[in-house]
C-alpha positions as CSV (number, residue, x, y, z in Angstrom):
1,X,30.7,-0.9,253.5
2,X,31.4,-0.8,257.1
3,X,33.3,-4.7,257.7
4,X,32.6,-4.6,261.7
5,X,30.0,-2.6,264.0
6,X,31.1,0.8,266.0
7,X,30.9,-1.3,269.1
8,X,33.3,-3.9,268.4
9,X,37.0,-3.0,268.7
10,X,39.8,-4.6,266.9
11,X,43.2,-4.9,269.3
12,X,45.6,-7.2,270.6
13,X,44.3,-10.8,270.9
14,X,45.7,-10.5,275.0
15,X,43.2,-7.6,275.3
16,X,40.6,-9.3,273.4
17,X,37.6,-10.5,275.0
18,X,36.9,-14.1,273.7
19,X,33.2,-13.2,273.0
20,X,34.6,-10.6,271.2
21,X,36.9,-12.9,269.2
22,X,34.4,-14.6,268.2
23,X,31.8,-11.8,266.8
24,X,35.1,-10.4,264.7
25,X,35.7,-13.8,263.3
26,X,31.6,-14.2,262.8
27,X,31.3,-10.6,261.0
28,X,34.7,-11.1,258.9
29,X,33.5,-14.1,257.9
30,X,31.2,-12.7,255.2
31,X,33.9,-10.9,253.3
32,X,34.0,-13.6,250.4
33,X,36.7,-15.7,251.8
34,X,39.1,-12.7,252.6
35,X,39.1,-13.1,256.3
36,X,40.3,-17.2,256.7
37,X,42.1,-18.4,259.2
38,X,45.1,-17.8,258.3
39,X,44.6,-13.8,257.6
40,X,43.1,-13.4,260.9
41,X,45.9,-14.7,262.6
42,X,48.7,-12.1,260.3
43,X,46.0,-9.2,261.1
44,X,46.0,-10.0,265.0
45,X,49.8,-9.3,264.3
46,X,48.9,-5.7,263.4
47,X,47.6,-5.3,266.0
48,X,49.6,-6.3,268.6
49,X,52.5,-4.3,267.0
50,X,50.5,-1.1,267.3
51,X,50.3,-1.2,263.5
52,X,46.7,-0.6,263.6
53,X,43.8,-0.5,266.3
54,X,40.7,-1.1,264.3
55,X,39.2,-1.4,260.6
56,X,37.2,0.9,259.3
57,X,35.6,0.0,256.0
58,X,36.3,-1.1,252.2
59,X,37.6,1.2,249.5
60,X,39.1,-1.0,247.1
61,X,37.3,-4.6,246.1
62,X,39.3,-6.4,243.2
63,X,39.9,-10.0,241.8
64,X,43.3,-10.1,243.4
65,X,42.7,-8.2,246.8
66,X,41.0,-5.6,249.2
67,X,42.2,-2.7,250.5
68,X,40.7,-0.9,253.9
69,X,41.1,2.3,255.7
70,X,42.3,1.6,259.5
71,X,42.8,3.6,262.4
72,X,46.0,3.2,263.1
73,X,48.1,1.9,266.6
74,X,50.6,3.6,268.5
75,X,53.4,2.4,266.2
76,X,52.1,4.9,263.5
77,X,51.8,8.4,263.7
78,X,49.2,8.7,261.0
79,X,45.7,8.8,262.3
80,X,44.7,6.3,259.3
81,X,46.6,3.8,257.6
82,X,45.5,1.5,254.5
83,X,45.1,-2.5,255.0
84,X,45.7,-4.2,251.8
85,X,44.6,-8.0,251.9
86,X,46.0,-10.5,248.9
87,X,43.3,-13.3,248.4
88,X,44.8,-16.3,249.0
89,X,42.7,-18.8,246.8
90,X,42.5,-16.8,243.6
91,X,43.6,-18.4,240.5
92,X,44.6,-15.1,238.8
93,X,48.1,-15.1,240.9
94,X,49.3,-18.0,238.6
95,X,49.8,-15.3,236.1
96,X,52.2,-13.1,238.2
97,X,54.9,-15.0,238.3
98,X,55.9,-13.6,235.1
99,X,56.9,-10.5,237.3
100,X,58.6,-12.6,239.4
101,X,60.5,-15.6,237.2
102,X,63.7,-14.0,236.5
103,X,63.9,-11.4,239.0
104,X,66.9,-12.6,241.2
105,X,65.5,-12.5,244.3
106,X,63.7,-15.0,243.2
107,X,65.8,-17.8,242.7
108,X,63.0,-20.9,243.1
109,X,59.1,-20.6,242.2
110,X,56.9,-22.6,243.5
111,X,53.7,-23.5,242.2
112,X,52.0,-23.5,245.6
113,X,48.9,-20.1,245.2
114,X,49.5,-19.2,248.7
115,X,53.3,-19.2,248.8
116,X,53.0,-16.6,245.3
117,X,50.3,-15.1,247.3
118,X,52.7,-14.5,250.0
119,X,55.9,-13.8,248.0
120,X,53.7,-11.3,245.9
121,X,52.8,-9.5,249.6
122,X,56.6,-9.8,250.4
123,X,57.4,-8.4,247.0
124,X,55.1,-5.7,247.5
125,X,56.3,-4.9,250.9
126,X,60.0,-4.4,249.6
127,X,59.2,-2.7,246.2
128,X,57.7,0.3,248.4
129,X,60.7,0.4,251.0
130,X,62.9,1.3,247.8
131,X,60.3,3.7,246.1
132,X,60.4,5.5,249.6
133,X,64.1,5.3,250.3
134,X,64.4,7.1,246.6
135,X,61.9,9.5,247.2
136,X,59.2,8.5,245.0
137,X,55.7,10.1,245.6
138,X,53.9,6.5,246.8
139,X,52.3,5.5,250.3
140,X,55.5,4.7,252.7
141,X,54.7,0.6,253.9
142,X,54.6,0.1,257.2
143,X,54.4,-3.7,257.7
144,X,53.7,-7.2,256.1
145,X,52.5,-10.6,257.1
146,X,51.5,-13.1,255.2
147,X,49.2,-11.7,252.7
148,X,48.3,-8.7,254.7
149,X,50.4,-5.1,253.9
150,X,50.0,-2.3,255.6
151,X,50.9,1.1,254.7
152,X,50.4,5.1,254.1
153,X,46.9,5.9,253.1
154,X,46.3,8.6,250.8
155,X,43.7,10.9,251.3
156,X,41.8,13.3,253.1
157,X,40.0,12.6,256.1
158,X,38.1,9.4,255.8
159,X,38.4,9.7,251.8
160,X,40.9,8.2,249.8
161,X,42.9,10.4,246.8
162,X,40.9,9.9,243.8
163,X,42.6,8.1,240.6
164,X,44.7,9.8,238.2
165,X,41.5,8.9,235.7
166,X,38.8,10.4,237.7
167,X,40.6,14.4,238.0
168,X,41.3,17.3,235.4
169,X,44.1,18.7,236.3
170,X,45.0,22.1,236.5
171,X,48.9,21.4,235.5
172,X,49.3,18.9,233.4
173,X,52.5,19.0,232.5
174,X,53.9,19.3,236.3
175,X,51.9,16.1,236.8
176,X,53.5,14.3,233.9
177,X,56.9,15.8,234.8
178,X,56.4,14.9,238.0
179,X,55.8,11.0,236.9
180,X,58.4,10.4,234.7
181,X,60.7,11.9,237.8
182,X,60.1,9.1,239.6
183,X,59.9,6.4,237.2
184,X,63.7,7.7,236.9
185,X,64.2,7.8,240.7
186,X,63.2,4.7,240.4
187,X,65.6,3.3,237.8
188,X,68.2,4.4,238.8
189,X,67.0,2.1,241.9
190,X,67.0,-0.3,240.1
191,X,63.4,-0.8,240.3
192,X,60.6,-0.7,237.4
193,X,57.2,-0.8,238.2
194,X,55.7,-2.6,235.3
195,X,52.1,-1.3,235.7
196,X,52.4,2.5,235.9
197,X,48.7,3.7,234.4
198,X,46.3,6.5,235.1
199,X,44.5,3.4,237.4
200,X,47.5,3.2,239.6
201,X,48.3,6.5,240.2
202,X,46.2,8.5,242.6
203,X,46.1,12.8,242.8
204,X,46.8,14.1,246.5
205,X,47.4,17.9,247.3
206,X,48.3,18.1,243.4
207,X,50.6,15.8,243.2
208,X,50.4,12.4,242.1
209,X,51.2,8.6,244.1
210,X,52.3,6.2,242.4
211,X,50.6,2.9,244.0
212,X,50.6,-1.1,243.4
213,X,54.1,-1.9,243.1
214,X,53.5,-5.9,243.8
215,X,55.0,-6.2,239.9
216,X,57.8,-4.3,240.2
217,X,61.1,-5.9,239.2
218,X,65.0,-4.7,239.6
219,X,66.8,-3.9,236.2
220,X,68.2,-7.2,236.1
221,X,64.4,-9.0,235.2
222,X,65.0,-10.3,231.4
223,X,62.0,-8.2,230.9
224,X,63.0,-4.6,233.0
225,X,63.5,-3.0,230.1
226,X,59.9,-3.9,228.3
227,X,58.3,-3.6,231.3
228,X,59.6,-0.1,231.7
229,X,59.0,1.5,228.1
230,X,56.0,-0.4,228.5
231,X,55.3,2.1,231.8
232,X,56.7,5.0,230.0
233,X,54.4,4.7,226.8
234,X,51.4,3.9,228.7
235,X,51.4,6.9,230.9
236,X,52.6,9.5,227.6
237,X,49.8,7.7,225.8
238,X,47.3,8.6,228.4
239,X,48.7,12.4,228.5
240,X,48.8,12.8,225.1
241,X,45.7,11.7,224.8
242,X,43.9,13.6,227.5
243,X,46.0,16.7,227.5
244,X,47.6,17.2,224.3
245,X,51.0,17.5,225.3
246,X,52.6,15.9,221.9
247,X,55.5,14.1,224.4
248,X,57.8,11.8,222.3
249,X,57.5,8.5,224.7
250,X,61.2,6.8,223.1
251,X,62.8,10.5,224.0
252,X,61.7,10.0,227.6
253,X,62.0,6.2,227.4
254,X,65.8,7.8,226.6
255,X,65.8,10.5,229.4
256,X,64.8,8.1,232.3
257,X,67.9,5.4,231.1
258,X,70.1,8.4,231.0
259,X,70.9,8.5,227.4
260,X,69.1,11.8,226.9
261,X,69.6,14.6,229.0
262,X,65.7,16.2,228.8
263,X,62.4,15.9,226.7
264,X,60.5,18.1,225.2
265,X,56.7,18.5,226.8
């Protein structure tokens, strides 16, 4: 669902009409509280960094936040880019600290929603510069504010890369090979994304993104190492499952640590 008209531009608040201003705030408004004050203030941001020039529509409505396509500015090569937008009055967020109590970057939670809200965003934001740095298959981030990320979309055209649910692939066990490569990358970046799932992975020119990394935590999390067998037998489950490929989820558990060389699939 479109979230502004075709005549009514999104840039820079200097270029911005005020009459303009004010229709974006009017139409925005409707978005179920996603658009206050403060988010239109972090988008205008965006903009004026050449981040984006103008959103598009919805493709992704959850409890926690929305995600939109976006043309994107003169900062970003990509002709689209995806908006993702963390509600700031949900209730839900009380629960991720979990993910984030431990982790030493954290040294001090507060109980305030929008400063998780904005940690979580900030999180986020960091979690994908080191799955990019290490060469994990995920959508490069582009910039942060607030509760507002931007990033890589994946897809083609106007659609986004369907989920790792919704396809049959073709080669299964180059998919699954391919995952467990960059869980690994990952490790030994001392990152564990503590959510990995056929929901959060998405299937792009045969290969498959690994998206939300808000939960990610470094090794040193009390919990990394649940968190990442956790990952591990979640996604061998799902294959096994699906596909029939008989993997042993403690061998690769092994493999991605680097107490076993290989795994059988």
């Amino acid at each position: 669902m479109p979230i502004i008209s075709e005549q009514v531009a999104l840039v820079s608040k200097k270029k911005r009409p005020e009459r303009d201003k004010h229709m974006l705030h009017e139409q925005l408004k409707i978005e179920e509280g996603v658009f206050d004050n403060r988010t239109m203030m972090r988008l205008e941001k965006f903009f004026s960094h050449g981040i984006i020039s103008r959103l598009l529509f919805l493709i992704s409505k959850g409890k926690e936040a929305n995600v939109y396509v976006a043309e994107s500015g003169e900062a970003i090569k990509e002709q689209l880019a995806a908006v993702k937008i963390f509600r700031i009055e949900t209730s839900s967020f009380y629960a991720r600290t979990d993910y984030m109590i431990g982790d030493p970057r954290f040294p001090k939670i507060r109980r305030e929603i929008s400063w998780i809200v904005n940690e979580w965003c900030k999180k986020e934001f960091g979690n994908l510069k080191i799955a990019t740095s290490a060469k994990v298959h995920c959508p490069k981030p582009y910039y942060f504010s607030g509760n507002v990320i931007g990033m890589e979309f994946i897809g083609d055209g106007n659609n986004v890369a369907p989920q790792l649910k919704d396809v049959v692939l073709e080669d299964p066990k180059k998919v699954y090979k391919t995952i467990i490569a960059d869980l690994k990358k990952l490790y030994d970046n001392e990152l564990i994304h503590a959510d990995i799932s056929e929901y959060n992975i998405l299937m792009h020119d045969g290969m498959p993104y690994i998206i939300d990394f808000g939960q990610g935590v470094i090794n040193k999390h009390p919990n990394a190492m649940m968190f990442l067998q956790r990952d591990i037998y979640n996604i061998t489950r799902y294959f096994n499952r699906k596909y029939r490929l008989e993997v042993d989820s403690e061998e690769v558990f092994g493999y991605v640590m680097g107490k076993e060389k290989n795994y059988k699939v």
